[in-house]
C-alpha angles and dihedrals in degrees: 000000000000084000098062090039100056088044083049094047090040094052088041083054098044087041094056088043096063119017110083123278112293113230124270096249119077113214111203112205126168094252103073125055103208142022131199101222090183094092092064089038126144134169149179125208114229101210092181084049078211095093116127119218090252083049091054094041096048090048093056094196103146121166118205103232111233101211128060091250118046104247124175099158127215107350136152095217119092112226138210131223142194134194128176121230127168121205100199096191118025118256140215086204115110117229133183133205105240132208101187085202123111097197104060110114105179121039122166123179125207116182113201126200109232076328106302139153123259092055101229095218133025134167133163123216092240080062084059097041093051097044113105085246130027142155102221080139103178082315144066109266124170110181118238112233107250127242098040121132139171130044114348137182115213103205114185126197098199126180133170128159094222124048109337112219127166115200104178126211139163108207137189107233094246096051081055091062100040082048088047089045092057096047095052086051088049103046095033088063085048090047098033086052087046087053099039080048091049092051105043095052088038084059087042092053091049100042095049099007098225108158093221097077085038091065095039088063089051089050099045079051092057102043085046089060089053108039081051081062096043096046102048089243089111102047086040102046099007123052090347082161102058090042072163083067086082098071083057095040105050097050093042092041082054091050101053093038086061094042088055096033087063095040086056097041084056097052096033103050090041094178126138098231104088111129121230089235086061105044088053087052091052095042087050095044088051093054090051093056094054085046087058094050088059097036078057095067096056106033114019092171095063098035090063097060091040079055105070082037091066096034083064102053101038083054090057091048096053091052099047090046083048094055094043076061100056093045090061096050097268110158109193082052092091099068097048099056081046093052100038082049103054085043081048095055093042090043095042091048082038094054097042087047088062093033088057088248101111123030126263107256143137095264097048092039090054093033090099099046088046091047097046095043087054089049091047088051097039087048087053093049085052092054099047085042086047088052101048075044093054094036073048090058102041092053093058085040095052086045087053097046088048090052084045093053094052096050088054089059087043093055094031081064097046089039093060090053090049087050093062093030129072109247090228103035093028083213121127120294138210093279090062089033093057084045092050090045096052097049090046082050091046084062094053092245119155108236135183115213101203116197114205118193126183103182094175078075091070089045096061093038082063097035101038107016144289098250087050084058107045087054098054087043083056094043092049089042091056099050096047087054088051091051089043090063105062098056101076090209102076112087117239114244104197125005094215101091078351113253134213109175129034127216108237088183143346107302091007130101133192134188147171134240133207100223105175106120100014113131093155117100106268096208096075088043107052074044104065091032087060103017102105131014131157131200120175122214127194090358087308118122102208112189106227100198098100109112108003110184102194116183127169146182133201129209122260102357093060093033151321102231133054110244088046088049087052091040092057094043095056099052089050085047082055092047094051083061097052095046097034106219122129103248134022129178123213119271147172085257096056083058095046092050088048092052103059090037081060092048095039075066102058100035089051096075096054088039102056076047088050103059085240088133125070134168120240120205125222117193128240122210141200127265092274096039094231098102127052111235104157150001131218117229111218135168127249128187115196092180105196082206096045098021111226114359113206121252085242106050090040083064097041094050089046098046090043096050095045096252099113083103093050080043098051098054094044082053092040086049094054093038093060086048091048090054081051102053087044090064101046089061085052091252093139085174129139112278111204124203128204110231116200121219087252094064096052102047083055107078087182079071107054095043087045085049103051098039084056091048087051088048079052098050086228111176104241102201084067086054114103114171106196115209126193123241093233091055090073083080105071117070097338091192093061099042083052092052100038080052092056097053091046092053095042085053087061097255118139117224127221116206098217136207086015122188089030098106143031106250110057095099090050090062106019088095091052087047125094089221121165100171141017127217114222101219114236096231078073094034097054099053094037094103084046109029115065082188088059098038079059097062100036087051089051096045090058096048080050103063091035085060085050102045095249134146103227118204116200116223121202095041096161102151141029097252087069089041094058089036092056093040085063097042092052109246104167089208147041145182141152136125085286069088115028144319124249103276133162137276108273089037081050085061099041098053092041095057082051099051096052087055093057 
């Protein structure tokens, strides 16, 4: 049936458009159901909008209309109209005079007998409206009054807010309703497809909650409400008695329909890419739209022009943001620049149909309804292809997280492994060592725990590589193993290798003895059993005998439980460094010792408060020992609760406590007040300052340190920050760097204890060293030790050849003095000369001194 109506309605066009003009009068006989009254077709604008029918006959001021439709596009002048019909024999049909135009909101019809004045019928379409039956049908349609006959003028008052067409059309009363028949088929497919739409992807948003089909209910809602204003259904079955809601309706329907239409762009396309241009221009565009909501409410009128506007821009938006899309490698993309762009064609012939730049006709006054119904379809198309996309998705992230899930039992189990087993060695570690433990102390069996270090292990990992280090860990791993297996009295951790020790940490071993029935002495024992073992790198076959810390702990004597046991092993592992012998077992002492170290930590902090510390000053002299050039700065602790605490185990307890840097800025404080003390008794001399490992590895320090010095007005060429040979190897790359900004700073920097490790000539040339310290373990034999004289000798041509002042430690008799004198050395000092004393005894001695 639509078929046949839109072929009727496209040869009636053709035919118009090219058969010769029809006559102005319309002759209406039975025969034929409907006549076009546009070709005879005159009319007059009322710009007042106030002119009466006798007004506009009387005036006479007809215009001839140049296209086939009357347009006049949007105006806010109402316009009358006349056409001419004859009835030559009067009819019992009922006819109606038909506007085929939705949005026409005002229609009045005057009949005029042969053109005079009184008009002999009127009726307005609010009457009709208003009537308890009509036929408005989606048109205007104002019914004739029956049994007239003769020559008859139509005249037709017409107003709309919007575009103002006038299509008129004079219709039998059963061609109305064939015509009215064909409609409702048509829109009730558009709106029945809208609803089935709304309520598919409604189900969809409250079954996943993805906001995309959310917003695409909103926006099938809204182009619902304005396609109910364009087509004539709302004004017919929803508000058929305010035929004026519409000027309302249609701007704040478009409104809404841009605002969602963005929303739903935004959550539907979900790609990256969106520029921020064009996210500006959508969030702007967006705002517009609810501004024109709002404008609507006051000024309809004007809302409805600013509408097509709008639409105009948001669709170009969407197009451009879908291809972005599909520029990006978004699928579903393509759906949505076919769909916008079918909506953008209906909407654009739409648009220049109501703005008189296209002809009226059937194809641009249906263009919207036939764009929007392709991009509805093509939108749905997008969703169901999104969702096979997202079920896509989940499968192969169902399949991912299945493959996840069994890598995690993969690596839970190997994890597990790695968790008992040392990560180098792969031997067992503490973890399986403590198990082991527990089950050998639940039998009652008396067990020894012996802790190994080799700390010369860590040395070589920071002077020749890590990777050098870890393989001659493993080799020596391997081979104590191997010596562990022949004495049946050491308890087999892990049958698988099997293994014997265990690696607590990097360069340490532990390992567990069977004691029940040992009456021999264990130290010569565990002695032999790790006294000597030898691994070879890189066809080098290195002894690693040198520093053996040995500790260990017996059950139940030492302790019943396993973290005591490895508590008191490790201090007699400790012990065994101090006192530098290969193997130590636990004892009360070693408690003891622990205990007042403990308590050396917390006492430190009040004591540096306190007042407790104090640097004491021993002089340096020149190269003959007759003349005063420096002074060494160094701690004392005279503790009113542990009586004098030695220079050594003050810095071992601070760096191990984590208080060197409490400790540093209290030395660095006196030290400031010693220089100027110095000063003030006119001993303008070098002041050198011990640095711990800990200072130089923290850049925050030095900077701290020689910003302080700078506040002081310390002069920095007296400044002389001594560093000890064994601190190069930590962190050789931050001592390197804390040393730089000393010596830029203007410092000079003393290279102590020199000639007492083995690295010194890898990094001296890294290093900015101005002066090297002789040790005293060298300086004290050299009278009497050709071996030391040697070295002292060597180390003296050493720093000649690079350009260093060299300072000898341990000068206690004249002989030195004179031996040092001929070899060269620029600095002394030693207790020959004095011993370390305090500030004002300094002084003392140093005025003395002067006078002598």
């Amino acid at each position: 049936m639509i078929g046949r109506m839109w072929s009727s309605l496209m040869i009636l066009a053709l035919a118009v458009a090219i058969c010769p003009a029809l006559a102005a009068e319309v002759v209406v006989q039975d025969e034929t159901d409907h006549y076009s009254l546009n070709e005879g077709l005159v009319y007059s604008v009322d710009p007042t909008g106030q002119a009466t029918l006798q007004e506009v006959m009387e005036q006479g001021e007809w215009l001839e209309k140049s296209e086939r439709v009357l347009n006049l596009g949007f105006t806010i002048a109402p316009v009358w109209v006349k056409a001419s019909i004859r009835i030559p024999e009067a009819t019992d049909e009922q006819w109606y005079v038909v506007i085929p135009y939705p949005l026409l909101e005002e229609a009045e019809l005057h009949v005029l007998q042969d053109g005079r004045l009184p008009a002999i019928y009127q009726i307005t379409r609010e009457q009709v409206l208003q009537g308890p039956k009509h036929s408005d049908g989606y048109s205007v349609s104002l019914p004739f009054p029956e049994g007239l006959s003769g020559n008859l003028d139509l005249v037709l008052r017409a107003d709309s807010s919007t575009s103002l067409q006038v299509p008129l059309e004079f219709w039998r009363e059963d061609y109305l309703i064939d015509q009215y028949s064909e409609q409702s088929f048509y829109w009730g497919g558009y709106f029945g497809i809208l609803v089935a739409l709304v309520v598919y992807n409604l189900f969809l948003f409250l079954s996943i909650r993805d906001p995309a089909y959310g917003y695409y209910v909103l926006y099938l809602g809204a182009l619902s409400f304005v396609m109910l204003s364009i087509s004539g259904v709302g004004t017919t079955f929803v508000w058929p008695h305010n035929p004026l809601f519409t000027r309302y309706a249609l701007p704040i329907g478009t409104g809404f329909l841009s605002l969602w239409a963005l929303f739903f762009a935004r959550q539907f396309l979900k790609w990256p890419g969106f520029s921020p241009k064009l996210n500006r221009s959508m969030t702007v565009a967006a705002g517009l739209a609810g501004v024109l909501i709002v404008y609507t409410l006051f000024d309809p009128i004007s809302g409805a022009r600013l509408a097509g506007l709008l639409g105009a821009l948001v669709v170009a938006l969407l197009i451009t943001a879908g291809v972005g899309g599909l520029r990006a490698g978004v699928a579903i993309a393509r759906y949505f620049v076919l769909a916008w762009t079918a909506f953008a064609v209906g909407a654009f012939t739409y648009l220049l149909n109501i703005f008189d730049v296209l002809p009226v006709n059937t194809i641009t006054s249906n263009a919207l309804a036939a764009g929007s119904a392709a991009e509805v379809l093509l939108l749905s198309f997008a969703l169901a292809h999104r969702i096979k996309e997202e079920r896509a998705h989940k499968i192969s992230a169902l399949q991912l997280q299945q493959d996840a899930e069994r890598q995690v039992r993969t690596l839970h189990l190997k994890s597990l492994d790695e968790a008992s087993h040392d990560s180098v060695t792969k031997m067992p570690n503490t973890s399986l060592l403590n198990r082991r433990l527990q089950e050998t102390a639940q039998k009652g069996e008396r067990v020894a725990l012996v802790l190994v270090h080799y700390p010369q292990v860590k040395e070589i990992a920071s002077s020749m590589g890590r990777s050098l280090a870890e393989e001659m860990f493993r080799q020596l791993v391997r081979n104590f193993n191997h010596a562990l297996a022949g004495p049946g009295c050491i308890i087999c951790l892990e049958n698988t290798g099997p293994a014997y020790l265990a690696t607590p940490e990097f360069g340490s071993i532990a390992f567990l003895m069977d004691l029940d029935g040992w009456d021999a002495r264990l130290e010569p024992f565990i002695e032999q059993v790790v006294g000597y073992h030898e691994v070879s790198v890189n066809s080098i076959r290195l002894p690693l005998f040198m520093n053996l810390h040995c500790g260990v702990a017996i059950y139940p004597e030492h302790g019943e439980k396993a973290e005591v046991l490895f508590q008191n092993a490790s201090a007699a592992r400790d012990s065994s460094a101090r006192e530098t012998v290969p193997v130590r077992v636990y004892n009360e002492d070693i408690s003891s010792f622990a205990r007042r170290r403990l308590a050396l930590m917390g006492a430190l902090p009040p004591a540096i408060e306190a007042g407790e510390l104090e640097l004491y000053l021993q002089p340096q002299m020149n190269e003959s020992g007759q003349r005063l050039v420096g002074v060494e700065l160094l701690i004392r602790w005279n503790s009113s609760r542990f009586g004098p605490v030695p220079a050594g185990e003050l810095i071992d307890i601070a760096e191990n406590a984590g208080l060197m840097d409490l400790l540093s800025r209290f030395v660095i404080s006196e030290a400031w007040a010693t220089i100027k003390a110095l000063q003030s008794h006119n001993l303008n001399i070098t002041c050198s300052i011990n640095l711990s490992v800990q200072n130089l590895t923290n850049s925050g320090f030095v900077s701290y340190l020689l910003s302080d010095a700078k506040e002081h007005a310390i002069p920095m060429d007296l400044l002389i920050f001594e560093v000890t040979e064994t601190s190069m190897m930590h962190n050789i790359d931050a001592v390197v760097g804390s040393l730089l900004l000393i010596s830029d700073a203007g410092c000079k920097v003393a290279l102590d204890d020199f000639g007492t490790g083995y690295s010194s000539l890898a990094y001296l040339s890294r290093l900015p060293i101005n002066e090297l310290k002789i040790d005293r373990c060298f300086v004290s034999q050299m009278c009497s030790s050709r071996h030391d004289l040697s070295i002292v000798e060597n180390t003296l041509k050493l720093a000649q050849t690079l350009n260093l002042e060299t300072v000898a430690e341990g000068v206690e008799d004249a002989d030195t003095l004179a031996m040092l004198h001929k070899l060269g050395c620029d600095r002394v000092q030693g207790y020959h000369f004095a011993k370390p004393m305090p500030i004002d005894e300094f002084c003392d001695w140093a005025r003395r001194q002067q006078a002598t």
